[in-house]
N, C-alpha and C positions, 0 to 999 in steps of 0.2 A: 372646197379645201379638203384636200386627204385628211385619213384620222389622227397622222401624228404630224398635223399643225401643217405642211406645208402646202402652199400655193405653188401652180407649174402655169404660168402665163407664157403662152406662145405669140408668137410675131412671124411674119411671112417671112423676112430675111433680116442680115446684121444691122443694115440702116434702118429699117422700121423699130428695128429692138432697140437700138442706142435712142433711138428718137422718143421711144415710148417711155425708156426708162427715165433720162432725163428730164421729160417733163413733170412724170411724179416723184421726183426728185425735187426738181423747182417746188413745184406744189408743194410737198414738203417744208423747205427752206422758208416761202411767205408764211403759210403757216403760224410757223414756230415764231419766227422774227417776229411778225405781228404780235404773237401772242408777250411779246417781251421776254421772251426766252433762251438764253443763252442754248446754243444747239454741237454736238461735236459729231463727227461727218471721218468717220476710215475712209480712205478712198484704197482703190487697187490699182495695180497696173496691167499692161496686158493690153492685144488690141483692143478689146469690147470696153476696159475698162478708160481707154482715150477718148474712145467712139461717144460713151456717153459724156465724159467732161466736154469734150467741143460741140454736140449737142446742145449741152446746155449752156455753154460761154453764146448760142444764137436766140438763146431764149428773151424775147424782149423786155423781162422783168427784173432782167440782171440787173440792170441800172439804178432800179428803186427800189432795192431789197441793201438796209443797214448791214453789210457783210461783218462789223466789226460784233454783232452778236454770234457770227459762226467762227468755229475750229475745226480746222483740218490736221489729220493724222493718217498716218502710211500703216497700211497693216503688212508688210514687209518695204523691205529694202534693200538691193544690194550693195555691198561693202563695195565701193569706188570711188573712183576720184569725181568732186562733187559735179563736174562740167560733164562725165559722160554719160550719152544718151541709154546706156543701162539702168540709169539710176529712175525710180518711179517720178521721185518729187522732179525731175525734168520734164517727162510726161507730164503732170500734171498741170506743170507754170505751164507749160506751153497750150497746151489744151483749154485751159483754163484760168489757173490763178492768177494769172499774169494781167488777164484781164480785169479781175474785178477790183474794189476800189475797196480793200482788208489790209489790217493792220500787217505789217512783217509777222510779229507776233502770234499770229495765232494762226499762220501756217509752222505747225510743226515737224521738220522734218530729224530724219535720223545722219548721227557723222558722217563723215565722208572718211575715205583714206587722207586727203589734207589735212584732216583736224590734228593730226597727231595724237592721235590715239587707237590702240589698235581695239580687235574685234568685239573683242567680251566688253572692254569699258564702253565701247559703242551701245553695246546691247544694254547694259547698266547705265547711261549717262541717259538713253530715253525710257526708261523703267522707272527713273528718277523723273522725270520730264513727264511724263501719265502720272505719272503721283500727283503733281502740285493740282490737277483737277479734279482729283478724287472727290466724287459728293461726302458731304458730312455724315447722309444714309449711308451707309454699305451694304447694308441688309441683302442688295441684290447684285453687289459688285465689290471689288476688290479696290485696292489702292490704285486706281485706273479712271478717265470718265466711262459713263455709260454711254456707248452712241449711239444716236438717235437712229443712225443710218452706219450700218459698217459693209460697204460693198467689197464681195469677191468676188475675184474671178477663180475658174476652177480648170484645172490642167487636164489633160487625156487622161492622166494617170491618177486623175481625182483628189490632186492636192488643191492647196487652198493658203492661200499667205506662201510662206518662205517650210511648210508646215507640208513634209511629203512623205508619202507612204510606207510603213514600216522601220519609221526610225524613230528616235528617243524622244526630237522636240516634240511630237505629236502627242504625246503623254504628259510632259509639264504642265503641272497645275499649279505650283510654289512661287511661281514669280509671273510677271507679266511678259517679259521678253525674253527670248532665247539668241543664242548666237548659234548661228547654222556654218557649218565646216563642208567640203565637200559635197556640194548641193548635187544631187543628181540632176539639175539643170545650171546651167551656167546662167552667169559669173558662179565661182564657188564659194566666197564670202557672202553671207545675207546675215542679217538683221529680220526677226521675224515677232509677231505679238503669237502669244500662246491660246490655247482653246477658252479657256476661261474671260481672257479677256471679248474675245471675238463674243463668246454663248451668254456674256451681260450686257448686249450690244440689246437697244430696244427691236430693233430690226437688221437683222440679213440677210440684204438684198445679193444674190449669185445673180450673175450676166453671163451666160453663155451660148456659144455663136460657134457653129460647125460640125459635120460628121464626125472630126474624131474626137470629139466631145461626147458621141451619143450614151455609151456604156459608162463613161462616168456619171452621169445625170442617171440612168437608171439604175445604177449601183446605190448611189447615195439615197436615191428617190426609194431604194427598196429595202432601206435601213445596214445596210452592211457593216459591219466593224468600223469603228471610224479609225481604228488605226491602221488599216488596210485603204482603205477609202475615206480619207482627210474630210471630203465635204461631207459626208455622211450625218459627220460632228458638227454640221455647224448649225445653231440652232440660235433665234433671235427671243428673246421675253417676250416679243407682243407678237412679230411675226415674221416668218421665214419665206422668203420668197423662191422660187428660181424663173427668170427672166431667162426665156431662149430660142432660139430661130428654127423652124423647123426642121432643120438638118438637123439639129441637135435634139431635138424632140421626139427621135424616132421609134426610140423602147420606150416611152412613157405612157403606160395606161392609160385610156379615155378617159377613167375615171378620176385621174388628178389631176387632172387638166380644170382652170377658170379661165373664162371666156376675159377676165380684167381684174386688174390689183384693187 
């Protein structure tokens, strides 16, 4: 483990990284469930970010893991109508939740343009919505849960959530979610969770997959401004991972490199 905490686990390509990451993901989830504990789980979107959900919808354990002890939540979203394939939490039923045997309920996602409400009550109505699970501790977290697991993925340009380089949201610390205007990536409506909520996450897990990824993993990995380079900022309480395929691994020091999480 490098000196400021993160982990660089490499994988020979995208399906061995989704495959690996997923199953300590599972591992994870029995875990916790065993331990009779209620678990909350950011998922992201993104190819790598499907890659692992349908991974682990093959995982044979799905079946006998009480999913109604887990919560799912979107660490971004974009602002659309809720049937289109833009949107993450479609990614994710399909990959995934669709499969497991969990309450409605405790997949959480963000409005749609259906709901009839526009952008900022979008942002506010799930900032309301992360509230009702806030632990009674806050000591290490805000009006938000703390997740056990908050996976991202991470852009070229080294953003992270709906949370990109050298603009405003990247600096909110006062609330838990932002409404994102004129995304430098399309859709231009998002819905985004802010740094603070992401850095009281117990672990974050980045999944990244491909050359033009290389320079943001070594930007971030080389501590750069996070408001220049979004993933730079993202840091877990217990542990910070980055999961990536050797295309992506290309500026990463030998020396931060671990042979396994």
């Amino acid at each position: 483990m490098s000196e400021n905490g993160k982990q660089v686990i490499i994988k020979s390509d995208n399906a061995s990284l989704a495959e690996y990451v997923a199953t300590r993901f599972m591992n994870r989830v029995v875990k916790r469930v065993a331990e009779g504990k209620r678990m909350h789980v950011c998922l992201t979107g993104g190819t790598m970010g499907g890659a692992v959900l349908r991974a682990a919808a093959q995982d044979p354990r799905v079946g006998d893991i009480d999913w109604s002890q887990v919560h799912f939540w979107f660490g971004d979203e974009r602002f659309v109508e809720r049937s289109s394939p833009d949107r993450n939490d479609t990614q994710a039923r399909e990959a995934l939740l669709d499969h497991l045997d969990i309450p409605a309920a405790n997949i959480h996602t963000v409005a749609s343009t259906d709901d009839g409400i526009d952008l900022d009550a979008a942002a506010i109505a799930y900032a309301d919505e992360l509230a009702q699970f806030a632990p009674g501790d806050r000591s290490e977290t805000g009006p938000w849960p703390s997740f056990d697991i908050c996976f991202l993925g991470v852009g070229p340009d080294a953003h992270i959530a709906s949370l990109f380089p050298d603009r405003p949201e990247i600096s909110v610390t006062d609330r838990a979610t932002v409404p994102v205007r004129e995304s430098p990536k399309p859709p231009s409506e998002r819905v985004s969770l802010t740094r603070p909520v992401i850095n009281s996450s117990k672990r974050v897990w980045m999944v990244i997959a491909g050359a033009d990824k290389a320079a943001a993993l070594g930007l971030a990995l080389a501590g750069a401004s996070y408001q220049s380079v979004p993933a730079a900022g993202a840091k877990g309480r217990r542990r910070t991972a980055f999961f990536v395929d050797e295309a992506a691994a290309d500026q990463v020091p030998p020396q931060l490199i671990d042979r396994e999480y």
